[in-house]
C-alpha positions as CSV (number, residue, x, y, z in Angstrom):
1,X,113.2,86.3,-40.4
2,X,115.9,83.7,-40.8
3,X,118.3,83.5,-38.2
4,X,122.2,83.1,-38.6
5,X,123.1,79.7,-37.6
6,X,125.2,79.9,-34.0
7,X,128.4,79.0,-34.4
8,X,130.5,76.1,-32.2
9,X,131.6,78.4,-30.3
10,X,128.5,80.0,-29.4
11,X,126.7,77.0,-29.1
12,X,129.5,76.2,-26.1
13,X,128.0,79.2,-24.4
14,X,124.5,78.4,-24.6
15,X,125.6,74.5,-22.8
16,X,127.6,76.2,-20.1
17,X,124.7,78.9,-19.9
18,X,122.3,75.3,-19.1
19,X,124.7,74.3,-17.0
20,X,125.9,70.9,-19.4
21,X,129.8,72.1,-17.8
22,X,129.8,71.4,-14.2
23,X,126.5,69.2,-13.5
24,X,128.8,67.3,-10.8
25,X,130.0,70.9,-9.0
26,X,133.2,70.6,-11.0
27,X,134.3,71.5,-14.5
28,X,134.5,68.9,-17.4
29,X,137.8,67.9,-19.0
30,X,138.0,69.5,-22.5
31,X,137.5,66.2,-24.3
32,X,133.8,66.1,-22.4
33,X,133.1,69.2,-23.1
34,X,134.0,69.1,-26.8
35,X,132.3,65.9,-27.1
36,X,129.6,67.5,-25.5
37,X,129.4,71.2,-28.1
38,X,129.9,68.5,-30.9
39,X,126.5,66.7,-30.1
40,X,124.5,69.8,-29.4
41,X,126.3,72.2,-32.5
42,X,126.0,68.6,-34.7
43,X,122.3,67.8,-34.0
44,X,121.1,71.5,-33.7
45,X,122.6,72.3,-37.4
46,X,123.6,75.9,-35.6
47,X,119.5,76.7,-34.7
48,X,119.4,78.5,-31.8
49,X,115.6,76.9,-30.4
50,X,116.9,73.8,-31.1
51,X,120.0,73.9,-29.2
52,X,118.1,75.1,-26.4
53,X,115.9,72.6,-26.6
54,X,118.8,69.8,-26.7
55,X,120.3,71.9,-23.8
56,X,117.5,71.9,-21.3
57,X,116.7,68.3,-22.6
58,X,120.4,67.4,-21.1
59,X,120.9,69.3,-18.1
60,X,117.3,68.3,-17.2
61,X,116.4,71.3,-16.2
62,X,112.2,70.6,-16.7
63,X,110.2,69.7,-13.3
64,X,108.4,67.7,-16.1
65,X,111.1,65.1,-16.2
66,X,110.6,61.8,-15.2
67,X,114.4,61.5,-14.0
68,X,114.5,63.8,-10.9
69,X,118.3,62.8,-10.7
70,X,120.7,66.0,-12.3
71,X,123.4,64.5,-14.6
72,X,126.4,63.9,-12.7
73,X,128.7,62.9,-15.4
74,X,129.9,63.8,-19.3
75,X,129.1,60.1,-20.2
76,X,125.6,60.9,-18.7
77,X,124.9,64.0,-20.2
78,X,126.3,62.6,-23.9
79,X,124.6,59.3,-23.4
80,X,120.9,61.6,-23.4
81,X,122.0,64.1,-26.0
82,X,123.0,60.7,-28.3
83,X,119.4,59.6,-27.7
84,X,118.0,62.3,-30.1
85,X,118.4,60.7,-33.6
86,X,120.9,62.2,-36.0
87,X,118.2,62.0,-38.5
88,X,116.4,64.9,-36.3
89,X,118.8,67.3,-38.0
90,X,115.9,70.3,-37.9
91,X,113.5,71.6,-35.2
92,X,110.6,70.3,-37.7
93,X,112.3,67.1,-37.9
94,X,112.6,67.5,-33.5
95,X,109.1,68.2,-33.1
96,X,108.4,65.1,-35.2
97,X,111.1,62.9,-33.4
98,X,109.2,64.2,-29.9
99,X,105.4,63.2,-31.2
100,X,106.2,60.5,-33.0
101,X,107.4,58.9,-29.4
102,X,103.4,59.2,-28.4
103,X,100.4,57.3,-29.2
104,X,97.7,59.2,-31.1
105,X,96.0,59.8,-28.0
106,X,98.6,61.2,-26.5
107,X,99.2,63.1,-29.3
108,X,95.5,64.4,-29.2
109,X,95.9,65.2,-25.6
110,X,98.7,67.5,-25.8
111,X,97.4,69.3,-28.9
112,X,95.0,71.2,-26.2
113,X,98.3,72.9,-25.2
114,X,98.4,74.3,-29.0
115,X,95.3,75.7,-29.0
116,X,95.8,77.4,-25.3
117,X,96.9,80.8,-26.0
118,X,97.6,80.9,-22.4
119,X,99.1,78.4,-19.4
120,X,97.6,75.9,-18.1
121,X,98.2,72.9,-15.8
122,X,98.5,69.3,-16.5
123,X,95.1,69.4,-13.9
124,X,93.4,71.6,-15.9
125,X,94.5,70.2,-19.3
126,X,93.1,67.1,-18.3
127,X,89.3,68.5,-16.7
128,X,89.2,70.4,-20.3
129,X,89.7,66.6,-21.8
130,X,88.6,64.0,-18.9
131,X,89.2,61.1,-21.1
132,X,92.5,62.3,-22.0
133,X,93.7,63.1,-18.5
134,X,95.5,59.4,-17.9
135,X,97.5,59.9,-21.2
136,X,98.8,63.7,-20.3
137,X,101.7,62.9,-17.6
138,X,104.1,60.7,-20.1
139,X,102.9,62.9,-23.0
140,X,104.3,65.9,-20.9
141,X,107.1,64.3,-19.5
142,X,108.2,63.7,-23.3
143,X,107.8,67.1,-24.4
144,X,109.6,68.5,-21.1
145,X,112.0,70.2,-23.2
146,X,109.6,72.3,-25.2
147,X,107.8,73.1,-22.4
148,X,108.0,75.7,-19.2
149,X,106.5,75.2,-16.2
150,X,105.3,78.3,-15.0
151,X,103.0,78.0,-11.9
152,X,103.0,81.2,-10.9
153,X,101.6,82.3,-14.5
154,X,99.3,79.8,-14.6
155,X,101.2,76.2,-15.3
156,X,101.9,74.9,-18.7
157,X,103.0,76.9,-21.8
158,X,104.7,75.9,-25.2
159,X,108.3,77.3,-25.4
160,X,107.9,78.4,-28.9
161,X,105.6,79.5,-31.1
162,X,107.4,77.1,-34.2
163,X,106.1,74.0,-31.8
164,X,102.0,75.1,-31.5
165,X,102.6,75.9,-35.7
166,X,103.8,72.0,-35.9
167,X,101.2,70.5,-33.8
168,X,98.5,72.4,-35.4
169,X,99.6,71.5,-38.9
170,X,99.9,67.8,-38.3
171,X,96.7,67.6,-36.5
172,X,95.2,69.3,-40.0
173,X,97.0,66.6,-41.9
C-alpha cells in the first residue's frame, strides 16, 4: 500500500517527537528549526520510514552510535542531517547510501541480521559468523538508525521490513 507523503508540517512533528527541538534543554529559534524540517522533509521526499530514519540518525537516539555525545546545538544537528547525500532522495537510495559506506565483508556480516527473523546480539551475530565478528561493531554502528536495540527482547532487530527486502536483494544480485 502506498503511503501519502507527510507533509512539512508533519514532518516538524515527527523531529520534535525525536527530540531534534530542544537537544540543549531549550527550544531552537525558528530559523534552526526550519532549517532543520527543511533537511529532514527535503531528503525524506515526505516518506514517513525515511524521516524517521533521518530523525533518530540526528537526535542520536541509537545505543549503537559511536558518538555517545547528544547534539547540543542546531548547527550540530544540521551538520549530521547534511551528511546524508541529497542524491539519497529515497529509502532504496538510503539503504544503498548506508551499505555502500561498508566493505563487502561488512556487508556479508550484517546480512545475518536479514535472515534473523528474530533479535539477536552483536555477541551472538558474531558466534553465528566467528570470522565476521571483528567487522560487526562499525557495520552496526553505521546502520544505527535502521536498527533497535532491544535487550530485553533479545538484542538486535531491523527497524523495517523494506531494509531485510534490500539487503536480501542486493546479496542476490
Amino acid at each position: 500500500i502506498q503511503m501519502a507523503r507527510m507533509s512539512w508540517d508533519e514532518v516538524r512533528i515527527l523531529a520534535q517527537k525525536h527530540g531534534l527541538f530542544g537537544a540543549a534543554g531549550e527550544p531552537l529559534d525558528a530559523d534552526d528549526e526550519r532549517a532543520v524540517i527543511d533537511l529532514v522533509h527535503g531528503r525524506s521526499g515526505g516518506n514517513a520510514l525515511y524521516a524517521a530514519y533521518l530523525c533518530r540518525y540526528a537526535a542520536r537516539i541509537s545505543p549503537l552510535d559511536a558518538d555517545d555525545t547528544t547534539p547540543v546545538t542546531a548547527s550540530d544537528i544540521v551538520r549530521r542531517l547534511s551528511l546524508v547525500p541529497d542524491t539519497a532522495t529515497d529509502i532504496d537510495a538510503y539503504y544503498a547510501y548506508l551499505l555502500g559506506a561498508m566493505t563487502a565483508d561488512q556487508q556479508f556480516a550484517i546480512g545475518t541480521l536479514a535472515v534473523c527473523d528474530f533479535a539477536a546480539s552483536a555477541d551472538e551475530l558474531g558466534e553465528t559468523l566467528p570470522l565476521a565478528k571483528p567487522l560487526l561493531a562499525p557495520a552496526l554502528i553505521t546502520l544505527a538508525p535502521v536498527l533497535h536495540s532491544q535487550p530485553a527482547l533479545g538484542g538486535l532487530r531491523i527497524h523495517h521490513q523494506s531494509f531485510r527486502r534490500h539487503i536480501l536483494a542486493e546479496q542476490e544480485a
